[in-house]
C-alpha positions in Angstrom: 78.3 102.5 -135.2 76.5 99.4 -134.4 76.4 98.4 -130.4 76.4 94.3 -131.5 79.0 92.4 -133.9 77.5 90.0 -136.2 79.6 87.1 -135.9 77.4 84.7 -137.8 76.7 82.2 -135.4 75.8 84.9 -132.5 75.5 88.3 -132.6 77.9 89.8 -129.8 76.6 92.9 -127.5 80.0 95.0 -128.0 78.0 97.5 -126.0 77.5 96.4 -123.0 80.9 97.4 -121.2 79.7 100.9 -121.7 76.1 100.2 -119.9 76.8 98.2 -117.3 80.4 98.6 -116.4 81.0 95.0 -117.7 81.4 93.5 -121.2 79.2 90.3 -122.3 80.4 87.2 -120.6 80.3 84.3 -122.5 78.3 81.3 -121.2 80.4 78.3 -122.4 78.2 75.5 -122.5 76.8 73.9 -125.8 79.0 76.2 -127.6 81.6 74.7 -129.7 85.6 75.5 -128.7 85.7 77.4 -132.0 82.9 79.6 -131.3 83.9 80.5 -128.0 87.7 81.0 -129.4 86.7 83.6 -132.0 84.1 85.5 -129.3 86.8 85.4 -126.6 89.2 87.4 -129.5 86.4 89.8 -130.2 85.7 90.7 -126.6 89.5 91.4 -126.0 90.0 93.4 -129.0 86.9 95.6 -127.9 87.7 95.1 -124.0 90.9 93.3 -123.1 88.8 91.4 -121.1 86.5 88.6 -120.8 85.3 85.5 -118.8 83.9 82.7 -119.3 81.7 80.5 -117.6 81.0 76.5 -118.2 84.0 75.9 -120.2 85.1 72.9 -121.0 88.7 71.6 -121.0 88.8 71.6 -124.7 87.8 75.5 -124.8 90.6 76.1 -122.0 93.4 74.9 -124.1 92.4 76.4 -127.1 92.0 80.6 -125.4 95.5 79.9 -123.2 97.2 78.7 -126.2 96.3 81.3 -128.2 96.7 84.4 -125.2 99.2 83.4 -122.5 97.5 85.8 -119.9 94.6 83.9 -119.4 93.7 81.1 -117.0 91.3 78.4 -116.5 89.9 77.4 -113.0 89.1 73.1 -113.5 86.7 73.6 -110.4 84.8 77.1 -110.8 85.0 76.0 -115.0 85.7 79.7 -115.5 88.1 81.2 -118.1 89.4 84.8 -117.0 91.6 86.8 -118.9 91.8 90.7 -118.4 91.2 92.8 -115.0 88.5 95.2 -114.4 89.9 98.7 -114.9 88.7 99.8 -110.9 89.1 97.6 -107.8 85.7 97.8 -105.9 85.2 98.6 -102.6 84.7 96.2 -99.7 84.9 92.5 -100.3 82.1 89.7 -100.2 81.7 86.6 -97.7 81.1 83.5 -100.2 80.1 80.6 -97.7 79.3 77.4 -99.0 77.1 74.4 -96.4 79.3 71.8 -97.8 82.1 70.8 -99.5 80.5 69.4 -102.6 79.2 73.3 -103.2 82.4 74.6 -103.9 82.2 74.4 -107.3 79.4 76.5 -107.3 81.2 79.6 -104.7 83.8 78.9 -107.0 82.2 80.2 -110.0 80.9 83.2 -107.6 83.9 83.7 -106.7 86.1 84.2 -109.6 83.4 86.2 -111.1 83.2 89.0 -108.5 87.3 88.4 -108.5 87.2 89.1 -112.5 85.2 92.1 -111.7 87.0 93.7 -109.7 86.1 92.9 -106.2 87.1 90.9 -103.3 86.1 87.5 -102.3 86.2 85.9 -99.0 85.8 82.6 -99.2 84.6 80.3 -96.0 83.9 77.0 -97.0 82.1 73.9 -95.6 80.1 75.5 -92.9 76.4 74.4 -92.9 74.3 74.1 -89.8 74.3 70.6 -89.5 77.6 71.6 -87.5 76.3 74.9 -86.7 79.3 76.1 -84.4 81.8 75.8 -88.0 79.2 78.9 -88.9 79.1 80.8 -85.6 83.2 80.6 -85.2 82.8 82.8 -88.2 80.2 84.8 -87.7 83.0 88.0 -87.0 84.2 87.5 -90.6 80.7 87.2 -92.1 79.5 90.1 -90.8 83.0 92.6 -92.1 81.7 91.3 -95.3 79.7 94.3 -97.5 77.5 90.9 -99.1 76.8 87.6 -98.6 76.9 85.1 -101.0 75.7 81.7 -99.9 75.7 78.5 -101.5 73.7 75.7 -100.4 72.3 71.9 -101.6 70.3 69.7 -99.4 67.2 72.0 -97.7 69.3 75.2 -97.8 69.0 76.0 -94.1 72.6 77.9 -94.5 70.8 80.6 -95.8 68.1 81.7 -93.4 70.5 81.3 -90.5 73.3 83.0 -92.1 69.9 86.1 -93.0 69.2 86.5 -88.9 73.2 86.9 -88.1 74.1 90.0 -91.2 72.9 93.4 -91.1 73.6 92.7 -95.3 72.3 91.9 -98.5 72.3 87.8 -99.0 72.2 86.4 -102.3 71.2 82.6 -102.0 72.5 80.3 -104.4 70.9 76.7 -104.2 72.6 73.7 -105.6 71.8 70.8 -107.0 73.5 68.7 -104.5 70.9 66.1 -102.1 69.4 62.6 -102.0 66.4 62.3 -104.2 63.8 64.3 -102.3 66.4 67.2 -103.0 65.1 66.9 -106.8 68.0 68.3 -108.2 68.0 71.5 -106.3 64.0 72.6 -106.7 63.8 71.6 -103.1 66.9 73.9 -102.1 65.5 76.6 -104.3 61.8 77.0 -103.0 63.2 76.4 -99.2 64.9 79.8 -100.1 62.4 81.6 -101.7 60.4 80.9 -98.7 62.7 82.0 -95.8 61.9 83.9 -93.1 64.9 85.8 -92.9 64.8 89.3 -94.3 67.2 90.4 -96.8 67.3 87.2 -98.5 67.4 86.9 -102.7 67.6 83.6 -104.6 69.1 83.2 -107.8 68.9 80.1 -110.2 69.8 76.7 -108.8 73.7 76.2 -109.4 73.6 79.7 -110.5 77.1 80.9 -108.7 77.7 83.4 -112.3 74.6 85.0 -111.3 75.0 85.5 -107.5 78.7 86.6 -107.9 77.8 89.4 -110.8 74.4 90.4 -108.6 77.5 90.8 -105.9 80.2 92.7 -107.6 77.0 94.5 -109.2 76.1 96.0 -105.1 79.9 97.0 -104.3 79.9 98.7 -108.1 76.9 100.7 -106.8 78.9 101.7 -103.6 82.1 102.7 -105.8 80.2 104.9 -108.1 78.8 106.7 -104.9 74.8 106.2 -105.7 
């Protein structure tokens, strides 16, 4: 039995549920609302799941037409339809520095929520107003990970690495005036952070910081 489906157009990893806990999730963007249609089928037939990520309206109304169980998010862009068969243990702080980065914890969000876990989410509190971070510095620290998402210099993050005794998975955005340059700024301010513990994923990358996420509490639930 092959592990991929040749669909024509892409050739889906069928597979993957079975290796990593998780079936392929489809990246929406630059993929026409047909193709993502008949991959969204193929991945519930084989899963009774699947998320996307990117979608567009257009892609939206076509999957909750055709399955009445799934649902679109217009912020996060994320179609969900299915649950993970195991809830995971412990839950994870998504913080964001601003409101203009929700979008972003959005997408992290709804993908550790899609796979199984828990998400916190505590919003708008970046260190230009450093006391909206310490009044919830309690509720960080219950959290198992830290998922923070940040535009501007990303400061968020190395504060938010000297206050957890946690993993934190940095997520910098594209949000800032021109010096910002579309998140590269953000990003290597991250990379280079003094605070211990810290990882960086892609700029904007929220998919990729909330699966890294769900990924740690799915280590914890299988007891490794």
């Amino acid at each position: 039995m092959t592990s991929f489906e040749d669909m024509g157009f892409c050739k889906l990893d069928i597979d993957r549920q079975q290796r990593t806990g998780h079936p392929e999730v489809v990246f929406g963007m630059s993929k026409t609302a047909d193709q993502v249609e008949q991959i969204v089928a193929s991945l519930i037939q084989n899963h009774n799941r699947a998320l996307v990520t990117r979608a567009t309206q257009e892609m939206a109304d076509r999957i909750l037409t055709r399955y009445k169980a799934a649902t679109y998010n217009e912020i996060s862009k994320l179609i969900c339809y299915g649950q993970a068969e195991r809830k995971l243990p412990g839950k994870v702080a998504v913080l964001t520095a601003g409101t203009t980065d929700i979008p972003i914890a959005e997408e992290a969000a709804g993908t550790i929520e899609w796979m199984g876990g828990q998400a916190d989410r505590i919003y708008d509190v970046g260190v230009a107003g450093i006391d909206r971070l310490l009044s919830q510095k309690d509720r960080i620290r219950e959290a198992s990970v830290v998922v923070a998402v940040a535009g501007m210099e990303g400061a968020l993050v190395s504060v938010v690495g000297g206050l957890v005794r946690r993993p934190v998975i940095a997520v910098p955005t594209s949000i800032g005036y021109g010096a910002n340059l579309q998140g590269i700024t953000t990003l290597l301010a991250m990379m280079t952070s003094c605070a211990a513990g810290v990882t960086v994923v892609n700029i904007d990358n929220g998919f990729g910081a909330g699966y890294q996420a769900a990924m740690i509490l799915q280590l914890v639930a299988e007891g490794v």
